[in-house]
DRENDO-1510 file (C-alpha; in Angstrom, 1 decimal, always signed):
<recs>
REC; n; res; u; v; w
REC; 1; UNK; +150.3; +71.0; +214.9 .
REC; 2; UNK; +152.9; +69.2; +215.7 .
REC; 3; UNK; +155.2; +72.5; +215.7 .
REC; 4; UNK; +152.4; +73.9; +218.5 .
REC; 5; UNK; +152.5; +70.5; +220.3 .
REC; 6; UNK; +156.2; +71.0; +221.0 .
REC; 7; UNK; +156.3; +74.6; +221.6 .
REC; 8; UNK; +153.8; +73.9; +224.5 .
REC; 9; UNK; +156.7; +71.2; +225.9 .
REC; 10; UNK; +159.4; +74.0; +225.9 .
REC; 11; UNK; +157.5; +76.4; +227.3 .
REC; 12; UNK; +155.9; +74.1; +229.9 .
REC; 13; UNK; +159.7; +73.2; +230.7 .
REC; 14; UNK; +160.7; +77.2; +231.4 .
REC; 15; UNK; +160.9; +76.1; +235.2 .
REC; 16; UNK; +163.7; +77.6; +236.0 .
REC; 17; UNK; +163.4; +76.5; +239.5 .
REC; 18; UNK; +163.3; +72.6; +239.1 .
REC; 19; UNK; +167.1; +72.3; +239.9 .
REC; 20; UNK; +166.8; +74.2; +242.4 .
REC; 21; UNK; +163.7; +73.5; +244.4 .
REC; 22; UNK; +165.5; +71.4; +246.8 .
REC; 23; UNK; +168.2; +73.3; +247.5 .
REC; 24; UNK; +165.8; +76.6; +247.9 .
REC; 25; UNK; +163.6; +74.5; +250.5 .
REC; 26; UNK; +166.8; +73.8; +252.2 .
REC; 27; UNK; +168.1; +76.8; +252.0 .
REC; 28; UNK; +164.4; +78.0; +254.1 .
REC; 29; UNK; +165.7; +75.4; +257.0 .
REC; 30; UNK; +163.5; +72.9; +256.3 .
REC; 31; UNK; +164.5; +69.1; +256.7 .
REC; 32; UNK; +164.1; +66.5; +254.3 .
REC; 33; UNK; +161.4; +65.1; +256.1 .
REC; 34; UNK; +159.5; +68.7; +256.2 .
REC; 35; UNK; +160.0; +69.0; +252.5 .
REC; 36; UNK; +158.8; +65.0; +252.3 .
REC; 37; UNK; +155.5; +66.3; +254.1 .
REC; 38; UNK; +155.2; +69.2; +251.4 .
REC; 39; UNK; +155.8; +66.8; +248.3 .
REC; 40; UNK; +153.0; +64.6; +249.7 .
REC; 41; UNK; +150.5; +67.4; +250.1 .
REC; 42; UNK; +150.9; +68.6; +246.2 .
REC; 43; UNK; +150.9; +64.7; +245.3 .
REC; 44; UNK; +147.5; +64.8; +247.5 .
REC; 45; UNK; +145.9; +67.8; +246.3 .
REC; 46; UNK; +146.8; +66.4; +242.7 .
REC; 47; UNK; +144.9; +63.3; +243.6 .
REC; 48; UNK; +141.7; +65.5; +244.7 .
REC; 49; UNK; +141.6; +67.2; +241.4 .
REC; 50; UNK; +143.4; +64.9; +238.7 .
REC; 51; UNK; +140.6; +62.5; +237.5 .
REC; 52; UNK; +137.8; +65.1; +238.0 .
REC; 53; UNK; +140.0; +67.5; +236.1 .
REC; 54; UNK; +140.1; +65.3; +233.0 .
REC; 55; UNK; +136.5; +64.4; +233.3 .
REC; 56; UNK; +136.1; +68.2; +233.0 .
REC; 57; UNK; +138.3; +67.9; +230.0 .
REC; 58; UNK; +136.9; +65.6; +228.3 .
REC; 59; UNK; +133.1; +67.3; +229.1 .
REC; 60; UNK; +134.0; +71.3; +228.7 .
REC; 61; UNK; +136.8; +70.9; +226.7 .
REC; 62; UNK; +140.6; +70.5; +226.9 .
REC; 63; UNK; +141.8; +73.5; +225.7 .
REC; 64; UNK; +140.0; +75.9; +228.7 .
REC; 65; UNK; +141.4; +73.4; +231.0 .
REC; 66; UNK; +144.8; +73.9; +230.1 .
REC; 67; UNK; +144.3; +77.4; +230.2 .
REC; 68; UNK; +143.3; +77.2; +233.8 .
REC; 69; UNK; +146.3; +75.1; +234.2 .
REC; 70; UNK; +148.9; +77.3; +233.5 .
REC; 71; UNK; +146.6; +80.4; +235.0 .
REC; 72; UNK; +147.2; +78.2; +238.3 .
REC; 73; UNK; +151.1; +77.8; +237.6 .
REC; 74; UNK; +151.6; +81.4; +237.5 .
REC; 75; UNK; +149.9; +82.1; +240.8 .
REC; 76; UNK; +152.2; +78.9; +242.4 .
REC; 77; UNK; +155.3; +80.9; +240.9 .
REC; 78; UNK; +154.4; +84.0; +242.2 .
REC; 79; UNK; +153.6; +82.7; +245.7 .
REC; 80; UNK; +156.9; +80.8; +245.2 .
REC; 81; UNK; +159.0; +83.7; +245.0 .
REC; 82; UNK; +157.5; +85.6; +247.6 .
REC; 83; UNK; +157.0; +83.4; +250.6 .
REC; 84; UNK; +159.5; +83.2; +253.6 .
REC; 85; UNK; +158.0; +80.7; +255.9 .
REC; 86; UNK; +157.2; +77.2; +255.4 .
REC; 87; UNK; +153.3; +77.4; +256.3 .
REC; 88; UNK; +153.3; +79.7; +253.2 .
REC; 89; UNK; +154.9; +77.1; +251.1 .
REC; 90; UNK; +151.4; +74.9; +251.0 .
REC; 91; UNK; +149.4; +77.8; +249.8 .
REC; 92; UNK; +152.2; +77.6; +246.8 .
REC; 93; UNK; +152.3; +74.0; +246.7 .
REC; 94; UNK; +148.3; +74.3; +246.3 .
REC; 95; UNK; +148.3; +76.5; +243.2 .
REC; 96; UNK; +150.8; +74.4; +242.0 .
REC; 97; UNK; +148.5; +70.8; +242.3 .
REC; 98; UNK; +145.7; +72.3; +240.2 .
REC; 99; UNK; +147.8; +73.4; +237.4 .
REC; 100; UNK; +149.6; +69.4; +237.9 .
REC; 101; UNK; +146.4; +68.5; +237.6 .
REC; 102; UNK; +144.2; +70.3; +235.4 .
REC; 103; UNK; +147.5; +69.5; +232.6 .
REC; 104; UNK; +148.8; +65.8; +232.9 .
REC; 105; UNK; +146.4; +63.4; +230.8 .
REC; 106; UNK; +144.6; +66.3; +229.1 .
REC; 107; UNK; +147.7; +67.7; +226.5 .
REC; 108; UNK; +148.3; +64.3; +225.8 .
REC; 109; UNK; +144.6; +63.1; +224.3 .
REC; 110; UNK; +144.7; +66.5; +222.4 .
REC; 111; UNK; +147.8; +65.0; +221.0 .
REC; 112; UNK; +146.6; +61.6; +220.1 .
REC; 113; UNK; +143.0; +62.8; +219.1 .
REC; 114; UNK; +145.1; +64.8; +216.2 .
REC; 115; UNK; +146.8; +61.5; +215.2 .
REC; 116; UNK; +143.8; +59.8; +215.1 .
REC; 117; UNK; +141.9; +62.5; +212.8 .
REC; 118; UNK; +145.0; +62.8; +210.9 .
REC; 119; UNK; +144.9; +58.7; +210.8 .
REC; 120; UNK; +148.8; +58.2; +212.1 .
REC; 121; UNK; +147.8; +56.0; +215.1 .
REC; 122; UNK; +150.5; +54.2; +214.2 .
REC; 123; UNK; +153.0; +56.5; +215.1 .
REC; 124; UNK; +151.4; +57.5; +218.8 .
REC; 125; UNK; +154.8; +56.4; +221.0 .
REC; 126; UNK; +157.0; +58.3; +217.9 .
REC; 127; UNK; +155.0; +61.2; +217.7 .
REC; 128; UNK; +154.6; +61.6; +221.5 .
REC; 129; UNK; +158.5; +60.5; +222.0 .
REC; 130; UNK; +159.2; +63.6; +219.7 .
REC; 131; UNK; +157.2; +66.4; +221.4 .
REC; 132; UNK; +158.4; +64.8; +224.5 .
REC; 133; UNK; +162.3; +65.7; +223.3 .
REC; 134; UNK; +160.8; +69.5; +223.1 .
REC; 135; UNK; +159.9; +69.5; +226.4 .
REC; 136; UNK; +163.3; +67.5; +227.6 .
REC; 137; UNK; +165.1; +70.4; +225.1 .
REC; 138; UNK; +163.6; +73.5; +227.0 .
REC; 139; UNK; +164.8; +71.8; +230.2 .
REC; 140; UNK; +168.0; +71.9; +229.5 .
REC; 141; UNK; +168.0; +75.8; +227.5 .
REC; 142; UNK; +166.1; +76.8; +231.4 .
REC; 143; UNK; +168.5; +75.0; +232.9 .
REC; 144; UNK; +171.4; +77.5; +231.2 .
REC; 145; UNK; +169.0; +80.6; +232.3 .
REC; 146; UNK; +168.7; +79.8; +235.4 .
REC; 147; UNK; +171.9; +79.4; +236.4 .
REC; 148; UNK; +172.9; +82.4; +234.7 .
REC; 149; UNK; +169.9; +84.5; +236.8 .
REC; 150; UNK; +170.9; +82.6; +240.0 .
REC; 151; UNK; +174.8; +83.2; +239.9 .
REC; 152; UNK; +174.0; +87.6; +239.1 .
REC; 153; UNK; +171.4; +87.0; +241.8 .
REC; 154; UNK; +172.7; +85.0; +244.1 .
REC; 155; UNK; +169.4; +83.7; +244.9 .
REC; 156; UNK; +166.9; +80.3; +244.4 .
REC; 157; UNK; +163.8; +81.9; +244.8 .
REC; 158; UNK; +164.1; +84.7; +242.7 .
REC; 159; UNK; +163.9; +82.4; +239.4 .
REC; 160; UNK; +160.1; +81.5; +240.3 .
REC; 161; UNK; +159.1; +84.8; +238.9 .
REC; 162; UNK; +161.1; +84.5; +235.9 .
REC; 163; UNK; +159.3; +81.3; +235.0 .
REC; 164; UNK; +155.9; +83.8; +234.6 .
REC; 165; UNK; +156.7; +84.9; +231.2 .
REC; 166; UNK; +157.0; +81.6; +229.3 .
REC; 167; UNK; +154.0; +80.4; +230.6 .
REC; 168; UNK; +152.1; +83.4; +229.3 .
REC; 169; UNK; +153.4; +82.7; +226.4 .
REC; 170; UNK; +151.9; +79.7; +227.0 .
REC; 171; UNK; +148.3; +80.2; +227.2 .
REC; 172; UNK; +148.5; +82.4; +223.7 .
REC; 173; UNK; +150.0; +79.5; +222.0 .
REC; 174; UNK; +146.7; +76.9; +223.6 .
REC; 175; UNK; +144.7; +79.7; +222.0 .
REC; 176; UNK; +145.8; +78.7; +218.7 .
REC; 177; UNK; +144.9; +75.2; +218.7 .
REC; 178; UNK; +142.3; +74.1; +216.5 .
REC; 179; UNK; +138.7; +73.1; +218.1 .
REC; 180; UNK; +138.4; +69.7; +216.6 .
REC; 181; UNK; +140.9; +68.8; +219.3 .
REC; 182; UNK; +138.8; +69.3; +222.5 .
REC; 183; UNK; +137.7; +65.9; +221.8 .
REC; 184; UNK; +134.2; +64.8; +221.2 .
REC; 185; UNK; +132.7; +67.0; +224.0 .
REC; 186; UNK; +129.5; +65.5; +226.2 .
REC; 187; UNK; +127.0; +68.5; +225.8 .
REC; 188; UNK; +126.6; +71.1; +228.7 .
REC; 189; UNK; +128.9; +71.0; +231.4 .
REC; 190; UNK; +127.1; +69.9; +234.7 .
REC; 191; UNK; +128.6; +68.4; +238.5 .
REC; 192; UNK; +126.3; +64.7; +237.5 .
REC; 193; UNK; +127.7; +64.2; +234.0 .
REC; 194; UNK; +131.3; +64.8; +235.3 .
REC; 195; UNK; +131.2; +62.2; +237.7 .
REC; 196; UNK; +129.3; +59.9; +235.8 .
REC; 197; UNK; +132.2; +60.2; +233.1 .
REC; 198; UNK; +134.2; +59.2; +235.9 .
REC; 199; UNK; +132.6; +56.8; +237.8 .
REC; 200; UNK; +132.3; +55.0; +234.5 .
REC; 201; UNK; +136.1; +55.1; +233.3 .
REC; 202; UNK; +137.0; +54.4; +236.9 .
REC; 203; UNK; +135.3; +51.0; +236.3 .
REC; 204; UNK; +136.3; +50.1; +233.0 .
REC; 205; UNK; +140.2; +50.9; +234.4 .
REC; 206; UNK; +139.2; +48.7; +237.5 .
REC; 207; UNK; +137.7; +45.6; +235.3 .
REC; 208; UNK; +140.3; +45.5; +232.0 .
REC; 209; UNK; +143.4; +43.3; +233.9 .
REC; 210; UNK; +145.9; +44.9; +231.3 .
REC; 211; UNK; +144.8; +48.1; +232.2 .
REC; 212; UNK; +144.8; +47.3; +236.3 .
REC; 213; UNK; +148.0; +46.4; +235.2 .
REC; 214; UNK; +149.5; +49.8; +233.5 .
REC; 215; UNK; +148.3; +51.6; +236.2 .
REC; 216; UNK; +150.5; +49.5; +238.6 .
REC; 217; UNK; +153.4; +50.3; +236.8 .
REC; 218; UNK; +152.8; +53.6; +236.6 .
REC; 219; UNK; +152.7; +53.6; +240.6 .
REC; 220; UNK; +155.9; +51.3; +240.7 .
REC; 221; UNK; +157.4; +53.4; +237.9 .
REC; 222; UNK; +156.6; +56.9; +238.7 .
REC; 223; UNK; +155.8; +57.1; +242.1 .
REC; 224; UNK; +159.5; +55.9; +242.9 .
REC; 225; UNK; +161.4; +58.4; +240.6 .
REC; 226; UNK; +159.1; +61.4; +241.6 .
REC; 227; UNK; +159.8; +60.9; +245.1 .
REC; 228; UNK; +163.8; +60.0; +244.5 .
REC; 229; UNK; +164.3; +62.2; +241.5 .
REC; 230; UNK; +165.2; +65.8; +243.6 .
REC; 231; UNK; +167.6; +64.4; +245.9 .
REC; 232; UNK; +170.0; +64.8; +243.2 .
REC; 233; UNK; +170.3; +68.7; +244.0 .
REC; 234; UNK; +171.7; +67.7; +247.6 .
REC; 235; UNK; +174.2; +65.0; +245.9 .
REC; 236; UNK; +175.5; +67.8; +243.5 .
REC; 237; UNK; +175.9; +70.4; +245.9 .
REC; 238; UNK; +177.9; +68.6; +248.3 .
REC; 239; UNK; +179.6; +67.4; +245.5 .
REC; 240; UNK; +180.1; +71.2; +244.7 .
REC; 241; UNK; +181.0; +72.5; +247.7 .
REC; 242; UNK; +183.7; +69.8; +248.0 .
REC; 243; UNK; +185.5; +71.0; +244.7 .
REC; 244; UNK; +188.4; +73.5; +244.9 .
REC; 245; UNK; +187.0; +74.9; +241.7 .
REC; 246; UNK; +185.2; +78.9; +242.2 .
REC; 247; UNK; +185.8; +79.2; +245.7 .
REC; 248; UNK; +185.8; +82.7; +245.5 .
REC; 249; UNK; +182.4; +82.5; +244.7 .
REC; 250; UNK; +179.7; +82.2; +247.2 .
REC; 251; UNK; +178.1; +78.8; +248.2 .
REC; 252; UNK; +175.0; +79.6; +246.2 .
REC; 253; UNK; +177.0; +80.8; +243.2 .
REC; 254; UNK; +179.1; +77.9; +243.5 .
REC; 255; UNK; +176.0; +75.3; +243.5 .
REC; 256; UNK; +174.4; +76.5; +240.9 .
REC; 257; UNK; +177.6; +76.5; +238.4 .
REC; 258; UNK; +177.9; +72.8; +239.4 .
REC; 259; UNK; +173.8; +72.4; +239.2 .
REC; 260; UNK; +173.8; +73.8; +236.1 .
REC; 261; UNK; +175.9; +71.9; +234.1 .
REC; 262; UNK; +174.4; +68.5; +235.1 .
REC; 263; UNK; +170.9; +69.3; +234.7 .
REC; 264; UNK; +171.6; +70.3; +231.3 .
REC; 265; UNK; +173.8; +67.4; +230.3 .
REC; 266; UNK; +171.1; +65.4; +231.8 .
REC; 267; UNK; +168.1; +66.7; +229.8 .
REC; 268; UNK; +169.8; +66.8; +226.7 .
REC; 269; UNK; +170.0; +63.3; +227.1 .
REC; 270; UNK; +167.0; +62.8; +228.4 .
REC; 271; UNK; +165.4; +64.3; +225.2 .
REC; 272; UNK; +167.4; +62.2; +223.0 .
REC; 273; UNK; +165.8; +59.2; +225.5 .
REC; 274; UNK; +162.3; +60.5; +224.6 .
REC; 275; UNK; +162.9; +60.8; +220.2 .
REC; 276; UNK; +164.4; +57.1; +220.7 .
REC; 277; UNK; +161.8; +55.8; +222.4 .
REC; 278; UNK; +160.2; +54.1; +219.8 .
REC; 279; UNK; +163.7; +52.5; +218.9 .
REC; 280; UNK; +163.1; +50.3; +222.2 .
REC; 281; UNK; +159.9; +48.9; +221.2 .
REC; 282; UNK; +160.8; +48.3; +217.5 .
REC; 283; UNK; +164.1; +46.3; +218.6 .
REC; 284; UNK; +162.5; +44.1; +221.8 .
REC; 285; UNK; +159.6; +43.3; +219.5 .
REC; 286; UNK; +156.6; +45.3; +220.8 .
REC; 287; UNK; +155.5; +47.6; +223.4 .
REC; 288; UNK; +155.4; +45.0; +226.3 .
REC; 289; UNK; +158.7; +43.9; +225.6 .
REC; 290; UNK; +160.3; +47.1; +225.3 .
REC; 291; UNK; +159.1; +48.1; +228.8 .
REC; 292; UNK; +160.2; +44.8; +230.4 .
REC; 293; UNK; +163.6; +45.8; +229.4 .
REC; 294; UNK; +163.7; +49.6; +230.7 .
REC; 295; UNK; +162.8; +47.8; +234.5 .
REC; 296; UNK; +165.6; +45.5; +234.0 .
REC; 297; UNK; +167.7; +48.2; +233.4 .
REC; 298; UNK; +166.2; +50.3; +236.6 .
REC; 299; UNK; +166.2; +47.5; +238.8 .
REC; 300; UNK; +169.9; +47.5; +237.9 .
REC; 301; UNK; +170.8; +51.3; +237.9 .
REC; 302; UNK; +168.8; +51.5; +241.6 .
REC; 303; UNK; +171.1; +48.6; +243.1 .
REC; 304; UNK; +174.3; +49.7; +242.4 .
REC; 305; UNK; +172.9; +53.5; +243.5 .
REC; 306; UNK; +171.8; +52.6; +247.0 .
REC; 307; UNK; +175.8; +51.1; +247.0 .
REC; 308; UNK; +177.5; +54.3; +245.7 .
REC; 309; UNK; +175.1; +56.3; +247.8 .
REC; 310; UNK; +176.3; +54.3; +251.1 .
REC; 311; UNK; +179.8; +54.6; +250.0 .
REC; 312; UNK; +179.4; +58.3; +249.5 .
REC; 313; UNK; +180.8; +58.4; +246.1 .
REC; 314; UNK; +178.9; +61.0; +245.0 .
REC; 315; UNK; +180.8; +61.6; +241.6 .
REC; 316; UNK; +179.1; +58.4; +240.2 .
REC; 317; UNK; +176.3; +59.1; +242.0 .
REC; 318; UNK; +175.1; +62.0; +239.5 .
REC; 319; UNK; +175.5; +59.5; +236.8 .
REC; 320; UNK; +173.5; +56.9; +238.4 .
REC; 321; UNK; +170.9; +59.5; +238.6 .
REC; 322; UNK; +171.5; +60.5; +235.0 .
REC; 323; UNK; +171.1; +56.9; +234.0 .
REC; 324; UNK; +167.6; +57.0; +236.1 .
REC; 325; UNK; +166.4; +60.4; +234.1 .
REC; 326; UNK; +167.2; +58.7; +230.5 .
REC; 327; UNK; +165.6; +55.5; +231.7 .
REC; 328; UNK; +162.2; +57.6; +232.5 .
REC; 329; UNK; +162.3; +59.0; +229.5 .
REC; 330; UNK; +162.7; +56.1; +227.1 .
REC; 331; UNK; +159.8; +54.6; +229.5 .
REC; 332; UNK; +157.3; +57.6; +229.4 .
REC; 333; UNK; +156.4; +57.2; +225.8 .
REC; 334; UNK; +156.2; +53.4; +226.0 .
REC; 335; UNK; +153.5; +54.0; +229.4 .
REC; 336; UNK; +151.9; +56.1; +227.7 .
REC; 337; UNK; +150.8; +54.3; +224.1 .
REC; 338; UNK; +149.7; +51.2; +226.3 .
REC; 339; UNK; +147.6; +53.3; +227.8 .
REC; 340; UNK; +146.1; +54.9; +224.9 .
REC; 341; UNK; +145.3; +51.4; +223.2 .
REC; 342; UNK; +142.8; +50.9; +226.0 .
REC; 343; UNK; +141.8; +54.2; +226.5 .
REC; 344; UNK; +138.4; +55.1; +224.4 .
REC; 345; UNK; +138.1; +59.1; +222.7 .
REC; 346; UNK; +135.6; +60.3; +225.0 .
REC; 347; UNK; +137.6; +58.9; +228.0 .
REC; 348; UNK; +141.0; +59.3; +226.9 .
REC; 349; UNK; +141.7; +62.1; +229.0 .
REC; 350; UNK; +140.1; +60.8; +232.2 .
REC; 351; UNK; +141.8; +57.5; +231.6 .
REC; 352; UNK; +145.0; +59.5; +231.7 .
REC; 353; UNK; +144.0; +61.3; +234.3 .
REC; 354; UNK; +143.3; +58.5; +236.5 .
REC; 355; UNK; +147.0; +57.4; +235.8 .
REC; 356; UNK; +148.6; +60.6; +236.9 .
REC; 357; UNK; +146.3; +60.3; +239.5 .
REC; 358; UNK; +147.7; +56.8; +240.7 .
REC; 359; UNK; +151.4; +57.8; +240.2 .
REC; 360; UNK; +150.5; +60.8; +242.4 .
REC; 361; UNK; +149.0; +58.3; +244.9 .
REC; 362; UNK; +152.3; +56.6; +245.3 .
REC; 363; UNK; +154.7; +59.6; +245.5 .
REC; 364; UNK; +152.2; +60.7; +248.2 .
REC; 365; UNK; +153.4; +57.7; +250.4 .
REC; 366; UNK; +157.1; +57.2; +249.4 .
REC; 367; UNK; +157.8; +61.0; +249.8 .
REC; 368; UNK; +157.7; +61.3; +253.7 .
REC; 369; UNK; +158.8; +58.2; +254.2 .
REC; 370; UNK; +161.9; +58.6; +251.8 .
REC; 371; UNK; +162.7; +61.6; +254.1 .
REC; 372; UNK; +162.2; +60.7; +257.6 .
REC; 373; UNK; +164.8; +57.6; +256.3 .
REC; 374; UNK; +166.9; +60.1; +254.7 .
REC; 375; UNK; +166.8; +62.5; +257.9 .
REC; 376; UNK; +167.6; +58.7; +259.9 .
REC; 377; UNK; +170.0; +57.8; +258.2 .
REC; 378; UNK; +172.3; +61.8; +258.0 .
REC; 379; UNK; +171.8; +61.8; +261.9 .
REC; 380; UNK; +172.7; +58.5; +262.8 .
REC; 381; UNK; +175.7; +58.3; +260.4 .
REC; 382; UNK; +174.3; +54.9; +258.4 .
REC; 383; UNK; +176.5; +55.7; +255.2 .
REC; 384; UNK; +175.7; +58.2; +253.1 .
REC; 385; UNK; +172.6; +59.5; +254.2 .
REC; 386; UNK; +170.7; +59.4; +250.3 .
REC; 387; UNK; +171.0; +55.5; +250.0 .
REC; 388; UNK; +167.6; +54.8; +251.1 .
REC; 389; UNK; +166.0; +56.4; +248.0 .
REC; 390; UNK; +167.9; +54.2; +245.5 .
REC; 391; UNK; +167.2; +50.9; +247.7 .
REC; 392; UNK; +163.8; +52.0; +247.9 .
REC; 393; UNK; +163.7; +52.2; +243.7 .
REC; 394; UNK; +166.0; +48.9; +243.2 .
REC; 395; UNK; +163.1; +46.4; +246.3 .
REC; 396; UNK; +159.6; +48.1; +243.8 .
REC; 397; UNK; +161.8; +47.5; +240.2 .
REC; 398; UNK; +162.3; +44.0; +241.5 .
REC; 399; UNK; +158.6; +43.2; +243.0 .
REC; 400; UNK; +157.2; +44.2; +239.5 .
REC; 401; UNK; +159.6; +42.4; +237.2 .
REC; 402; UNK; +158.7; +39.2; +239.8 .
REC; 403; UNK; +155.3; +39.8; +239.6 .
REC; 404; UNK; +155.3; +40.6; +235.4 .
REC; 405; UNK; +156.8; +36.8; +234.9 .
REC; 406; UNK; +154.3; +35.3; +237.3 .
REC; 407; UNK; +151.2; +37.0; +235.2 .
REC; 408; UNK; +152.9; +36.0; +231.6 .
</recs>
């Protein structure tokens, strides 16, 4: 199984659009507050269907919900690569929230519901940092696709359609999972029990402080890096375009041979981040500890960002950024067992759920407002105009490491 878990991570990671995405919506004339708005109505429309979707999960069964997760995906990509206006971009964006949200939480307590019948508990942030790596290792073989497709295309959009045929792929490799890992299913499927599941895990999240606690930093966490994480593309490209390296090539050519390379060095290391995980735990003496350091380290990596960012060095720019990737990824699997030690089997995928659903919750807010300051800050000429997305990241690292030490 663990073979299947991690072919579902690289093909999951086929997205041969993700460095891209930014650059494409750019490319469309819309302005980093436009796109803001669009990033807050997929982080919204996750919210609407994230915890219902695990409670669904964990009543119905996990494995028909991922199916309809990546059944969702495909439509997204398709609409992706078609549309030419922006309003057509939210029907996309749409499509893409429901398979977001029918999928976070729900591949995760199919993974630890195997460890647990296969009685390897023990190993939950190893295991999960190692099928992690998979998905980190097909980002970085997409990345090499992509750019290849883009540079004989010369276009952004048209590697939404290529992202179809993993994803099929996909769905015949959920078929083969086992049925003992849908979990221990409630009976019949009806709209009451769902939200009862819900209503009840919503409380117990609510009334366990450590819990309260997790899902803060998820928010903090998350939230921040999901809303700061894209505006790499912009960095690069300008970066690109300023290089007298392939300037026979067209701008889009040029981008994406510049892209290219960095999102693949970066998700190499960020799936080296992801096996090590454990490593962090095991040194600072436990799970708590270990994720105390990782937001020393961000609070650190998002100060001296928002300075490089103002100075418009852009060259050490990327690697700030590449420091922020590795630092999410040696974090996820850490997040993640702390949740599950609270987290019962009949709830663990709504409690997961309710997670994705928070850190959805709080890239929903940061996202516009990261643009509009963005969009401020390029008109008015305050520095280079991506700062406010690192100082944004370096004020919420330093509110929670405050706020850990108070609670200790």
């Amino acid at each position: 199984m663990l073979a299947r878990f991690s072919l579902y991570g690289f093909l999951k990671n086929q997205r041969y659009y993700e460095p891209f995405m930014i650059l494409l919506f750019l490319e469309r004339g819309l302005s980093f507050t436009q796109i803001g708005i669009l990033v807050a109505f997929r982080e919204i429309c996750i919210n609407l269907f994230e915890v219902p979707s695990g409670a669904l999960a964990d009543t119905y069964g996990r494995r028909r919900c991922m199916i309809f997760s990546f059944t969702s995906y495909i439509i997204a990509f398709a609409l992706f690569g078609s549309v030419r206006t922006s309003a057509y971009f939210f029907a996309a964006m749409f499509f893409f929230a429901i398979g977001e949200a029918f999928r976070t939480g729900t591949h995760k307590a199919m993974i630890f519901t195997w460890l647990r019948l296969q009685g390897r508990l023990d190993e939950k942030t190893r295991v999960y940092g190692f099928t992690r790596s998979w998905s980190q290792l097909g980002s970085a073989f997409s990345v090499i696709v992509a750019t290849l497709f883009v540079i004989v295309t010369d276009s952004y959009s048209s590697v939404f359609y290529l992202s179809i045929a993993p994803y099929i792929l996909g769905i015949i490799n959920f078929m083969q999972y086992p049925d003992a890992l849908e979990g221990n299913l409630q009976g019949e499927i009806t709209l009451r029990g769902v939200f009862n599941n819900l209503w009840s895990t919503l409380k117990m999240s609510l009334k366990i402080r450590h819990l309260r606690r997790l899902i803060v930093e998820s928010m903090a966490f998350e939230g921040v890096f999901n809303a700061a994480k894209d505006y790499l593309q912009p960095v690069i490209k300008g970066m690109a375009l300023a290089l007298p390296l392939f300037v026979y090539m067209e701008d889009t050519r040029r981008s994406a041979i510049i892209v290219g390379v960095v999102y693949f060095i970066l998700h190499l290391l960020s799936a080296w981040a992801s096996r090590k995980s454990h490593r962090i735990t095991h040194r600072a003496g436990g799970e708590e500890q270990g994720a105390a350091r990782i937001w020393m380290g961000a609070l650190v990596v998002y100060f001296l960002l928002a300075i490089i960012l103002y100075m418009k060095w852009y060259y050490l720019a990327i690697i700030g950024f590449i420091l922020l990737y590795v630092m999410q990824n040696l974090w996820r699997p850490i997040l993640i067992s702390r949740f599950d030690a609270y987290a019962t089997e009949t709830r663990g995928a709504t409690v997961l759920s309710i997670e994705s659903q928070a850190k959805s919750a709080s890239t929903t807010l940061l996202a516009p407002l990261l643009g509009i300051t963005v969009d401020f800050a390029t008109t008015h000429g305050f520095g280079g105009g991506f700062w406010p997305v690192a100082a944004a990241g370096a004020i919420v690292a330093l509110i929670i490491l405050t706020t850990n030490r108070k609670s200790a």
